[in-house]
N, C-alpha and C positions, 0 to 999 in steps of 0.2 A: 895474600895467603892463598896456596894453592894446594893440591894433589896428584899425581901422576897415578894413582892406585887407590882402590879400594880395600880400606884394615883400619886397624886401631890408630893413634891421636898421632902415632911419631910417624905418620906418612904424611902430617903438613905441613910444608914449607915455606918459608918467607921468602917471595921471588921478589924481580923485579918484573916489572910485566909493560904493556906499551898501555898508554892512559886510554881508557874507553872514554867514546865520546858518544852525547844524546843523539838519538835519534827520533825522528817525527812522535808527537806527542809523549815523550820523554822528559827529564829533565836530569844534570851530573848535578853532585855535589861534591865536595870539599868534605869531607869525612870524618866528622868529630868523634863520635862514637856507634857502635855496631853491636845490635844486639846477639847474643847468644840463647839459640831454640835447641830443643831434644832433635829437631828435625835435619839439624845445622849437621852432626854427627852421626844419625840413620842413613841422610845421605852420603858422606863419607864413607860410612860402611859397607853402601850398597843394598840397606837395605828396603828403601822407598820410588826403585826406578821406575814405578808405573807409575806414577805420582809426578815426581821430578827425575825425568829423564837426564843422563850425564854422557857428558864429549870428553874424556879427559883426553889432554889435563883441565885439571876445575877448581874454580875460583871455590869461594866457602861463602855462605853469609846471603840471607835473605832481608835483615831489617837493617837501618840505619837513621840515625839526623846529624844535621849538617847546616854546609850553605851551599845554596846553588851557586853554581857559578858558569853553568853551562845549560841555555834553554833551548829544546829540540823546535823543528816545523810544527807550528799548529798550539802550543801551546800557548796560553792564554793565561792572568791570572796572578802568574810571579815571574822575578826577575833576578839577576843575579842578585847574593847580600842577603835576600830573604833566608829566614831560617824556616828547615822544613823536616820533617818527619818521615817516615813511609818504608815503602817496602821493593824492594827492585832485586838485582843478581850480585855476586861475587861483593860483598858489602864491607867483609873483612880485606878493607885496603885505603889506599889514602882519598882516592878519587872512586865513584858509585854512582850507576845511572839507575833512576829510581823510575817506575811506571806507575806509580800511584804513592801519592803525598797529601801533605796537607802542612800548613803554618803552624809552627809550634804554638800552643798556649804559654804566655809570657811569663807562667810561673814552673816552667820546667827545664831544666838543666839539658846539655843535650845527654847526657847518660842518661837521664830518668826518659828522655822521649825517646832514646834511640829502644827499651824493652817493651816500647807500646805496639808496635803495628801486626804481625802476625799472632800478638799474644789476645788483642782486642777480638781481631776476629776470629778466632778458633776461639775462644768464648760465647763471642756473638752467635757464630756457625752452630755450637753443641746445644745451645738452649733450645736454639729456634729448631733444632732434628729431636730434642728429647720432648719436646714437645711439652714442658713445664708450662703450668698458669700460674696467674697470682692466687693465692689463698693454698698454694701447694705446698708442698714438703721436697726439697731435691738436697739426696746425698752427695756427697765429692768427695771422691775416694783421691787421696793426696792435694788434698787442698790449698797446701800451704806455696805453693811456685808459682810461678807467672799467670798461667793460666785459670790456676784455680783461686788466685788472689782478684784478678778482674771479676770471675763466673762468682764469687760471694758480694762481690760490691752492685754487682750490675741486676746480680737478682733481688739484693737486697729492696733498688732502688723500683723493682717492677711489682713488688710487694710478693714475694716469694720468700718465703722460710729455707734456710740452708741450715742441713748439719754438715759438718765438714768434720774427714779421721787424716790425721798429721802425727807427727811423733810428738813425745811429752814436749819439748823445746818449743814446739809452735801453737800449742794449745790456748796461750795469749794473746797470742797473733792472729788467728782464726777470730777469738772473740772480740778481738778492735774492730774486727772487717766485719761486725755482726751476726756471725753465724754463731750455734749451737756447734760444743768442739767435742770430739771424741777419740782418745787414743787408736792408733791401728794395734795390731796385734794378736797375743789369743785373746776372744775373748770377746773381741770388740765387733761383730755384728751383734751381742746382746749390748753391748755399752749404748748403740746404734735407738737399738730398741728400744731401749728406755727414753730416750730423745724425743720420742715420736715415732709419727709412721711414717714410711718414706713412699711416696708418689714418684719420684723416676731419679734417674741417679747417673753420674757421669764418673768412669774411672779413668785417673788424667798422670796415674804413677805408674800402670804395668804392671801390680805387684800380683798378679794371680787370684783377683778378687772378682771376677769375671760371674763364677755363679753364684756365688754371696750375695752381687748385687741382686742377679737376679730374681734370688730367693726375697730377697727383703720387697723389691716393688712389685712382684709377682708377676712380671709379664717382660720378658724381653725386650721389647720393642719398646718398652720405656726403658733402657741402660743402654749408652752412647758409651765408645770408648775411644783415646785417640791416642793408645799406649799402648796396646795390649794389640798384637797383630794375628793372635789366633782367635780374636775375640767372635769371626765370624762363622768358627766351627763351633761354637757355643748358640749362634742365634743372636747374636749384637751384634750390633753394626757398627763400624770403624770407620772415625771420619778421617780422612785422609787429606782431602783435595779440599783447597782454599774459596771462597766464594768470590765475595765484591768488596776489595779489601777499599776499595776505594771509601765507601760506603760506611765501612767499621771505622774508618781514618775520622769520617767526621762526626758518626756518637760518639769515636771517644772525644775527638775535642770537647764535645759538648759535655759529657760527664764530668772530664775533667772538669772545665770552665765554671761548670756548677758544684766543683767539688764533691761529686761522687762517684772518683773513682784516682785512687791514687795507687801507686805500685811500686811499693819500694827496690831501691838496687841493692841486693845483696851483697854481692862484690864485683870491682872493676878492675880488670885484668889489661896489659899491655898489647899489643898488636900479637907481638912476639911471644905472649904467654898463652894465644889460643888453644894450642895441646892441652895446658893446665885448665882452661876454661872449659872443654868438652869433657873432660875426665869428673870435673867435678860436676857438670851439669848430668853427666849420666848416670852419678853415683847420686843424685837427688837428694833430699835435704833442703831443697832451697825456699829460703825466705823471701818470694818476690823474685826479682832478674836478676840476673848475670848478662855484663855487658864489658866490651871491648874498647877501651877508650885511644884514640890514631893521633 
């Protein structure tokens, strides 16, 4: 799946392209399913080039799992067959060289592991910048998608209190993953309030909720946003740029493996249905991932 231009969903094309191959501390894989990000289609649009800079023409796709089948110089650890998870370049395609992986956990499909790797860590990333404790109270503003389904599970498990606002549809969904649920809407920073008080807060949907939050935790510098890209003419800071995803690869192994931290696939779309996958990934609603299965 490619681009020649930056626009809306019907500028990407399904090429043929020449197979990339690993390079030193690299590893290819064999391409079973590719997750779909908000970030997968910002870049398409051009709207995140200081972040992720673009050559076009451009591949699509940051996350994937697979199998290897091709292991670069220097690397150590796996072998071709191995099944592996992670995050590399242009991933919506048959073949993907991935720069940070990790071995599946034996109870995940490759769709459910291909929506883990970027969504882990830009969870992992938000907590550790909003600067939450346990015995705290943290809002999520759209709580119910990829990101905000790991940030309820993963604070749950730190001993941290979440309320989370989702639409009516997901309000059961919110309470499976242990959080306190609350409608968005009018209305709904009192609904907020009534929950408790909220200690720092993360807006992870863009819907315009920027000094809401701020009002509710009383201090800026506790509301993280990674939607919202004028959040920093407000005084929030926007996290953009990835950490040590390597690092996020193996808490979540480990959450998973301990069964605290599951993320379900909303739906799984065809290689050739990625237009339809970005469309609906930006019109949000998502219950969990959206993923590309090759």
């Amino acid at each position: 799946m490619s681009f020649a231009e930056f626009g809306g969903p019907d500028v990407l094309r399904l090429v043929d392209a020449e197979e990339p191959h690993a390079g030193p501390g690299q590893v290819r894989i064999a391409v079973r399913a590719a997750g779909v990000n908000p970030v997968d289609w910002r870049i398409r649009e051009g709207q995140v080039l200081g972040a992720h800079p673009v050559e076009l023409p451009s591949g699509v796709g940051l996350d994937a799992a697979g199998v290897v089948d091709e292991v670069g110089d220097g690397v150590e650890g796996v072998e071709p067959g191995d099944r592996v998870f992670g995050e590399g370049t242009d991933t919506y395609a048959e073949f993907a060289v991935l720069s940070a992986w990790a071995r599946m956990p034996g109870n995940l499909t490759f769709e459910e592991a291909a929506g883990y790797p970027s969504v882990v860590e830009t969870a992992l990333r938000v907590l550790r910048e909003v600067g939450v404790r346990p015995g705290e109270t943290l809002l999520v503003s759209g709580a119910s998608g990829g990101v905000g389904s790991a940030v309820l599970q993963i604070a749950r498990d730190r001993g941290i209190t979440v309320i989370g606002t989702a639409g009516a549809a997901n309000q059961d969904y919110l309470r499976g993953l242990g959080a306190l649920a609350a409608t968005y809407g009018h209305g709904w920073t009192e609904r907020v309030r009534r929950l408790g008080r909220v200690d720092a807060a993360l807006d992870l949907a863009g819907s315009g909720v920027i000094r809401e939050l701020t009002e509710l935790t009383g201090d800026p510098a506790r509301v993280i946003s990674i939607a919202d890209l004028d959040a920093p003419q407000l005084g929030v800071h926007f996290s953009g740029v990835a950490g040590d995803i390597r690092a996020a690869l193996t808490e979540a192994v480990d959450l998973i493996s301990r069964g605290r931290l599951h993320i379900p696939v909303d739906k799984s779309y065809r290689l050739d249905e990625a237009a339809s996958a970005h469309i609906d990934s930006r019109a949000g609603h998502t219950r969990g991932r959206r993923v590309l299965v090759v």
